[in-house]
C-alpha positions in Angstrom: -10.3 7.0 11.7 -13.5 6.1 13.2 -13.9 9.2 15.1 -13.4 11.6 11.8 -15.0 9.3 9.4 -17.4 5.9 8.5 -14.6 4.0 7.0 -16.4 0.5 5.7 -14.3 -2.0 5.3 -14.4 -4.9 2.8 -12.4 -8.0 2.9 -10.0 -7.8 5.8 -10.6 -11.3 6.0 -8.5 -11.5 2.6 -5.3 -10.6 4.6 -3.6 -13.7 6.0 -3.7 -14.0 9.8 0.0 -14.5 9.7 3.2 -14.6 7.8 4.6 -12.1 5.5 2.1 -9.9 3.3 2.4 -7.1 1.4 -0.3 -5.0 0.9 -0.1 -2.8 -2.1 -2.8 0.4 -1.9 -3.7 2.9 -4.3 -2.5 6.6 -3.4 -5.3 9.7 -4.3 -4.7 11.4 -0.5 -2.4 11.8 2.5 -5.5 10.3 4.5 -5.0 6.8 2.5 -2.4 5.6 4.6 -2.9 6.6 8.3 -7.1 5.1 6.8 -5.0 1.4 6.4 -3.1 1.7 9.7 -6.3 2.6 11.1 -8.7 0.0 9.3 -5.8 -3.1 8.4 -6.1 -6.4 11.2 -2.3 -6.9 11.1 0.0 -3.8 11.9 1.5 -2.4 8.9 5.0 -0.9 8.7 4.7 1.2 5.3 7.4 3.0 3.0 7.0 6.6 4.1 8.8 9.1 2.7 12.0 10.9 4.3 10.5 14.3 4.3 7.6 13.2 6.7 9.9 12.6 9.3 10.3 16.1 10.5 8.6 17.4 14.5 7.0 15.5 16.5 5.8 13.4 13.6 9.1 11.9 13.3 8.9 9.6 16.9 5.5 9.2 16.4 6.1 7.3 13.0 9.2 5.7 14.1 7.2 4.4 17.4 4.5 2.8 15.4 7.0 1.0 12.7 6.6 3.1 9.4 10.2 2.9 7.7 11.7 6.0 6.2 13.0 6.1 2.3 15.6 8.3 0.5 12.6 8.5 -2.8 15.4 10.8 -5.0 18.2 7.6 -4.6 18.6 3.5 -3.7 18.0 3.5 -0.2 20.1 0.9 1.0 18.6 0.8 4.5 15.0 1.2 3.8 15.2 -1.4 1.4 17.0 -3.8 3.9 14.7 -2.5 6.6 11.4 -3.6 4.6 12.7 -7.1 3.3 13.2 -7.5 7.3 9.5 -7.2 8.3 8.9 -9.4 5.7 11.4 -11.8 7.1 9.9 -11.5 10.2 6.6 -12.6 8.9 4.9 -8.9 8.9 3.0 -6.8 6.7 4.7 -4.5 4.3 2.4 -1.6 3.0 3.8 -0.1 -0.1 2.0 2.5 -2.7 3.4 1.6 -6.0 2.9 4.4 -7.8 5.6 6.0 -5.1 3.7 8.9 -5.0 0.1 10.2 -4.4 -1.9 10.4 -7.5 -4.8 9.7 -9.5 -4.8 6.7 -7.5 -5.9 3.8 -10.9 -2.3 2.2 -10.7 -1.7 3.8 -14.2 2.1 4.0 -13.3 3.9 1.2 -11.5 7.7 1.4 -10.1 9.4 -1.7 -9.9 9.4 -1.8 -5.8 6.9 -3.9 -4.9 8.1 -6.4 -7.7 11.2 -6.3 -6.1 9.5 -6.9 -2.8 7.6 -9.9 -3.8 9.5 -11.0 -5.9 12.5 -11.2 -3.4 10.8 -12.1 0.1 8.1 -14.5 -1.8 5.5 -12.7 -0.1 1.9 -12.4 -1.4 0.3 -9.2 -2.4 -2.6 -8.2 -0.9 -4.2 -5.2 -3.2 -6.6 -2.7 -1.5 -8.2 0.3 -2.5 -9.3 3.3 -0.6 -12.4 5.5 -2.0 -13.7 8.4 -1.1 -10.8 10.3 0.6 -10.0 12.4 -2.9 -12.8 13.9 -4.2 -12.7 15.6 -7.4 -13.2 19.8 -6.7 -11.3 19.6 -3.5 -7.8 20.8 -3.0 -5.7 18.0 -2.8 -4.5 19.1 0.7 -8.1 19.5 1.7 -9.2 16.5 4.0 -12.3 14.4 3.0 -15.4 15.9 4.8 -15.9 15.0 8.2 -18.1 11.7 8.9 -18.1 10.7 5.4 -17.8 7.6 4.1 -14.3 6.3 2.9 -14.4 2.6 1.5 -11.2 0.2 2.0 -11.3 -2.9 0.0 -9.2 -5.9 0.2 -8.6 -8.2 -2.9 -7.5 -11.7 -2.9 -3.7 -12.3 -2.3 -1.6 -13.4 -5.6 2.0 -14.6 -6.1 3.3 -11.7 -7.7 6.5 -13.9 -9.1 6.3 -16.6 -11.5 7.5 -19.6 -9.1 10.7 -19.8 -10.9 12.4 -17.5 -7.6 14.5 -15.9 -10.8 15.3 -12.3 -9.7 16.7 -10.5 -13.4 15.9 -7.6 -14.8 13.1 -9.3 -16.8 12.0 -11.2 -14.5 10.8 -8.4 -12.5 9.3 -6.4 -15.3 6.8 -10.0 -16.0 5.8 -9.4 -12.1 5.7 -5.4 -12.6 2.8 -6.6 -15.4 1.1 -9.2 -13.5 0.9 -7.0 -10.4 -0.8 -4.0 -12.3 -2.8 -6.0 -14.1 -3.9 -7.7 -10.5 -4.4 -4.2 -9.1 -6.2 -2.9 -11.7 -8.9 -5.7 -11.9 -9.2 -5.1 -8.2 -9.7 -1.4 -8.4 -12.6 -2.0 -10.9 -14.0 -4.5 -8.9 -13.8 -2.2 -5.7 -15.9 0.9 -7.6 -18.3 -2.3 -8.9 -18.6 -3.0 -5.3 -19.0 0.2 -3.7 -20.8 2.1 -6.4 -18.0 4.9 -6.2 
């Protein structure tokens, strides 16, 4: 990341050095998440989507711990796959909008709710800027050498301490989380000026 562009980090020191995390990211470019495996102090095993595991891309993900998930059903496996890093005291990265976007956390699915709310784990919310840039193609990378920003916010408890896991109690965290992520996201353009 380093070689193609000036990513400046903010915050890393918000990510605990150890135990489970999960880091939740907003989602505006295909660069955002091979920028937080790249810029992150813990290894991250992110939520990648089935259809990226195709070629010589497949291993290569596989090899560095990224887990593959069915988006179109319940993955079973993915799901039992990520509450296991967790387990294992590692760092899940999840997008919560599932999908790339406008990247403001307009749209949450319940995922990362279920995450937290399950494994207990904080949330760590970050923000990338800069890789989308309004004009471009969304394929088209950022420019080379420019700057992308990555912020880290503080961890929260996405859950409300009473380890309930209904229906409603997830849709209180799905709140609380996008209200968290929000506040960051405003905070991280205050910040960087973007």
């Amino acid at each position: 990341m380093n070689g193609l562009w000036r990513p400046r980090v903010l915050g890393a020191w918000r990510i605990p050095a150890k135990g489970p995390v999960i880091l939740a990211g907003n989602h505006s470019h295909n660069v955002d998440g091979p920028m937080l495996i790249g810029t992150t102090p813990r290894p991250i095993h992110f939520l990648v989507k089935k259809q990226a595991f195709v070629g010589p891309l497949d291993p290569f993900l596989r090899a560095i711990g990224q887990i593959e998930i069915d988006r179109e059903s319940v993955d079973r496996t993915a799901i039992a796959n990520a509450l296991g890093v967790l387990a294992r005291g590692g760092v899940l990265g999840i997008f919560p909008e599932g999908t790339r976007g406008d990247g403001d956390f307009a749209q949450l699915r319940a995922g990362l709710a279920y995450f937290a709310v399950r494994s207990g784990a904080p949330v760590v919310p970050v923000v990338v800027l800069g890789s989308a840039r309004k004009g471009r193609m969304v394929g088209a990378l950022p420019p080379l050498r420019s700057r992308i920003d990555v912020v880290f916010g503080e961890p929260f408890d996405a859950g409300d301490g009473s380890g309930r896991r209904t229906r409603s109690a997830l849709d209180t965290a799905t709140t609380r989380i996008q209200e968290r992520l929000t506040a960051h996201l405003a905070e991280a353009r205050r910040a960087t000026g973007r």
